[in-house]
C-alpha positions, 0 to 999 in steps of 0.5 A: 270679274270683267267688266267689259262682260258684266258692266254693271258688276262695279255698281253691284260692288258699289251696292251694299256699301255704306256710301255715306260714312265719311270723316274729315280724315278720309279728305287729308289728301285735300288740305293745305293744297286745294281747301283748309282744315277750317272749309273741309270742316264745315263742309262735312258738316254740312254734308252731314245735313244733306246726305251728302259726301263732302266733296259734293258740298264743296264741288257744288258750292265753288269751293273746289274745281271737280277736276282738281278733286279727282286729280288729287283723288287719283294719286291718293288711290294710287290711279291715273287721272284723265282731265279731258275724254275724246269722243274718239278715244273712248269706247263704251264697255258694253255694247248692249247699253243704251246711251241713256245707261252709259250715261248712269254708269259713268263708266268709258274705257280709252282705247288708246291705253286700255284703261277704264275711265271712271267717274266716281261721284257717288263714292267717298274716297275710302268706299273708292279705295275699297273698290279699286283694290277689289278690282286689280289688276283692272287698271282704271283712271278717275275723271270728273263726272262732266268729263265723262258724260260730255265724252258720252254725248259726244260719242253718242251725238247722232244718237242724242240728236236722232232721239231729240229731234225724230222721238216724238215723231216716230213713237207718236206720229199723231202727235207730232206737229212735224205733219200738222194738217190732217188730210180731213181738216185740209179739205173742210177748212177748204169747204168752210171757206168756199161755202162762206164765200158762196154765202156772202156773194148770195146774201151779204147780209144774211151770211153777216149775221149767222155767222155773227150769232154762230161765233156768239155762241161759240164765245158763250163756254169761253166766258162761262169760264172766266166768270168761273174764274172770277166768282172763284177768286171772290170767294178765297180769301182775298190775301195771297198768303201761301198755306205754310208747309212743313220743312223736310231735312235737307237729307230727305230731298231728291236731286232737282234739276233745272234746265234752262234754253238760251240763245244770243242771252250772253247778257242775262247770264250773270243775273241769271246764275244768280238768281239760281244759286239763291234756291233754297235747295242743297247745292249738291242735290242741284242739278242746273243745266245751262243749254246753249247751240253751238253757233252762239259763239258769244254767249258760249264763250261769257258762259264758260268764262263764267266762275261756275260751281261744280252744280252748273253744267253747260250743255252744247246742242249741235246745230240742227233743224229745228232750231227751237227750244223743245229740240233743245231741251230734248238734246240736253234731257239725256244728261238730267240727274234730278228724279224731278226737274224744273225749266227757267227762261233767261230773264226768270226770277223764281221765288226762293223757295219754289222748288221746296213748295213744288216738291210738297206738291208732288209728295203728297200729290197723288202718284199721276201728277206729273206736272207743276206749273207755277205761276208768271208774273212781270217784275217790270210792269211799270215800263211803259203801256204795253207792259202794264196791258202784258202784266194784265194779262199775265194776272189774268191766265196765271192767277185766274184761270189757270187755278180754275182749271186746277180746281176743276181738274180740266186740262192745263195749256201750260206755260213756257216757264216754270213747269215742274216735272216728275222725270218719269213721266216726261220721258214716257211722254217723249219729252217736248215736241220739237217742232211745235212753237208753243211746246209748253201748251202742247205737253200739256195737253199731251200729259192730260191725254195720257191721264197725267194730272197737272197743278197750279202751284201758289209760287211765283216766277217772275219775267220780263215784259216786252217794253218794244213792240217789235219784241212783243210782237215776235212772241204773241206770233209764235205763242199763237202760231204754235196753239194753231199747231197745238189744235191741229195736231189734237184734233186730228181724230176729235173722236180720240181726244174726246175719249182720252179727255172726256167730255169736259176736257174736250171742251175745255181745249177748245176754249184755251187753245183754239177759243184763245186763236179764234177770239183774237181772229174775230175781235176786230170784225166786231168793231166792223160790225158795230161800225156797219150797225151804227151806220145803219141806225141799228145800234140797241135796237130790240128786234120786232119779229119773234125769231130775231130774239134768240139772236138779239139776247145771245150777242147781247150777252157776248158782247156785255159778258165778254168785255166785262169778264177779263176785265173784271178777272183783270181787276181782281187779280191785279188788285190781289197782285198789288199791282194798283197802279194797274186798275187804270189801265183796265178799260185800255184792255180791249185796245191791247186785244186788237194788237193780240188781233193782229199778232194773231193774222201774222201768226196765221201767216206764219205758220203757212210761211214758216212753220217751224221758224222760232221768233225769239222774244229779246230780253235785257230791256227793262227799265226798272226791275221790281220784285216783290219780297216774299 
């Protein structure tokens, strides 16, 4: 047999094989050197409940450096062990491959000494024995699994990079935000402006007032939902109790991967890892991928200074326009080994049992859901003003309306954190888009235009609120910057997207992503108008002619309805959160909008400015972290 002809003839050995019979006495070559009978003892053990080998217990858990257990592996084989792989050095086996297939072999050949290099970590040490004798006079040497496939990505960089930043765009042009304006959407938006400015040098006051009872009608779906939202809520139970969900063994579980895009974050690391080793998930089936760019010297150096377990591997994106987290995740995707996987942000602090509660979801879901989001909550919303109005709003969208939209099976504008997804359907889509800002809201809609469904799921993730204005600022910029890419990019052809979405959906998309944009734009011109009215003595004043009380009742609905539904959805759920000390601050809600209003005409600006520019939001400032026990 050569495996330079049939590269997948070592997995078709490997295939057929009892991988998981393993005893304490195949790991002897490891006492008294690197662990103890007593630790190799409980490691089998636990192997035994994970469906799991114990070198993978004790790799993933910190008990044992991976280099260390495949250096001792080697010599017990009687094979050679490589620790570090040049991408210069190796050759792939077979050239017919795929990155993407090297990467799921695990198997390299060195140029320099004709060997090949093999990553055995889905093998016991006496299924490896077995193979390796199989195989003479085939000469190989064993390297850990991070040695081999960082070799991978480093000889296949270009590659990597190409697919991370140009896939989208090249499968999907339409989709992609890299062209964002549509020649028809140029020209009407030029018309539309021209005719206004027309209209208001012809008739000032007439022009005011049909475009007041237009933008009332508009806002009408927009409050429709949120009182949908809150009589929802009204009639569930009022406790926040999850349904209990029965346990599945440890040995039944997949491989979950967590991704997680930081930059200039060195700060975060520490509490972060924490907090993701606390998981309720076996460490072995844990795949964490902390994602850091290259020129972010500092937080790469604390990251590799870091004791990290063999269950946490970082990755390092090249430096590449653009700069952003969707072209991040894409660059590190590739390496995944989770048939589902999860994104944390820097600050997160996912609830413990999170991913055992997502996966439930998926199971017993139906076989096109492709998404989970969790729900975002702020575990420092007692900072200052402006963080009490953020966890407002978090209550809001992420335990009002976003499970409206779950139960009426219309399009999710996803969040930035916590998104749970089935692999599979992730890579069909092409992933994130790399030049949308709000990548997130935008795969969403993506997902629901491919048939995909997507859930809300009764767990919680809690972040960090921008206590500094300058912070906050930054993020509501790029948040709403990226949903006017997200409109322009779907309504390209209004036609396709009402088709793929149907009528609800359509409708639906518009309210969260261009009605969240438009209603930020208009608010302060309503001060300006009730201004003009109150100087004019027109304030409540019914109107004397037939014609003028369709006008009068519609902006009288809009304007009672559109306070009063956030913030009675803001009660509900800030109560349901028990976050009391929060109710005061309701009728302070529409002060905090006129801050969205003008983060939203610096969005505007913006995205004709600097498009593809990623403002980063700064963590690491809050006073006084509370997070609830669950």
């Amino acid at each position: 047999m050569s495996l330079v002809s049939d590269p997948r003839g070592l997995e078709d050995r490997v295939a057929g094989l009892d991988l998981t019979a393993h005893t304490q006495a195949e790991y002897h070559f490891l006492i008294d050197r690197y662990v103890d009978a007593a630790t190799l003892a409980k490691a089998t053990a636990i192997a035994g409940r994970w469906g799991v080998r114990p070198h993978d217990v004790l790799i993933a858990t910190g008990r044992l450096k991976a280099d260390d257990y495949y250096r001792a592996l080697a010599v017990s084989c009687g094979a050679s062990f490589t620790p570090a792989l040049s991408a210069a050095d190796i050759v792939p086996p077979a050239a017919s491959l795929s990155p993407r297939q090297h990467l799921a072999q695990g198997l390299l050949k060195d140029r320099t000494t004709n060997h090949y290099i093999f990553a055995p970590d889905r093998l016991s040490p006496n299924t490896l024995r077995h193979i390796l004798g199989q195989l003479y006079p085939h000469r190989f040497a064993l390297a850990s699994p991070h040695a081999v496939r960082r070799a991978i990505y480093r000889h296949f960089a270009r590659a990597f990079a190409h697919d991370a930043i140009d896939g989208l765009a090249e499968r999907y042009p339409e989709r992609s935000a890299r062209m964002s304006i549509a020649p028809w959407q140029r020209l009407s938006s030029l018309l539309g402006a021209i005719g206004i400015l027309v209209s208001f040098l012809v008739a000032p006051i007439g022009t005011l007032w049909f475009l007041t009872l237009l933008l009332s009608i508009l806002f009408v779906p927009v409050i429709v939902l949120r009182l949908v939202a809150l009589q929802s809520l009204l009639h569930a139970d009022s406790s926040r109790n999850r349904p209990t969900i029965p346990r599945e063994a440890d040995s039944e579980l997949p491989i979950y991967t967590v991704l997680v895009p930081l930059y200039r974050e060195a700060h975060m690391l520490r509490g972060l890892v924490q907090s993701l080793l606390q998981l309720d998930w076996p460490a072995s089936k844990l795949d964490i991928k902390l994602i850091l760019e290259e020129s972010d010297k500092e937080t790469v150096e604390v990251a590799e200074a870091l004791a990290l377990p063999g269950n946490i591997e970082i990755v390092l994106v090249p430096e590449l326009h653009p700069r952003t987290k969707p072209k991040a995740l894409n660059y590190a995707l590739p390496l995944t080994r989770g048939e589902y996987l999860v994104i944390f942000d820097a600050e997160d602090r996912p609830e413990r049992d999170q991913l055992r509660q997502a996966f439930h979801v998926f199971r017993t879901g139906p076989p096109d859901l492709a998404v989970v989001q969790a729900q975002l909550n702020l575990y420092n919303a007692k900072d200052n003003w402006l963080a009490k109005q953020f966890t407002l709003e978090y209550c809001v969208l992420f335990d009002g309306l976003l499970p409206a939209f779950d139960r009426l099976a219309l399009p999710i504008p996803l969040g930035g954190s916590s998104n749970h997804f089935r692999v599979s359907a992730l890579t069909w889509l092409m992933a994130w888009d790399p030049f949308n800002v709000t990548e997130d809201a935008d795969l969403g809609i993506r997902l629901a235009r491919s048939s995909y469904r997507c859930r809300v799921l009764q767990s919680t993730t809690y972040e960090e609120a921008p206590r500094k204005f300058r912070h906050w600022l930054n993020q509501r910029t790029r948040w709403l910057k990226g949903y006017v890419q997200t409109w322009l990019v779907h309504m390209r052809s209004p036609r396709a997207l009402w088709r793929e979405l149907g009528p609800r959906g359509f409708l639906a998309f518009q309210v969260m992503v261009g009605g969240t944009v438009l209603s930020a734009l208009v608010h302060p011109w309503f001060y300006a108008l009730a201004a003009f009215e109150l100087l004019s003595g027109g304030v409540l004043v019914r109107p004397e002619s037939l014609l003028g009380w369709p006008f009068w009742l519609i902006a009288s609905f809009t304007l009672i309805t559109g306070y009063l539904a956030p913030m009675a959805l803001g009660y509900v759920t800030a109560r349901r959160r028990g976050h009391r000390h929060l109710l005061k601050q309701i009728p302070l809600m529409p002060l905090y909008w006129l801050l969205i209003s003008f983060a939203a005409y610096r969005a505007m600006w913006r995205f004709m400015t600097a498009r593809f520019t990623w403002e980063k939001t700064e963590h690491g400032f809050a006073r006084k972290v509370v997070i609830p026990a669950r």
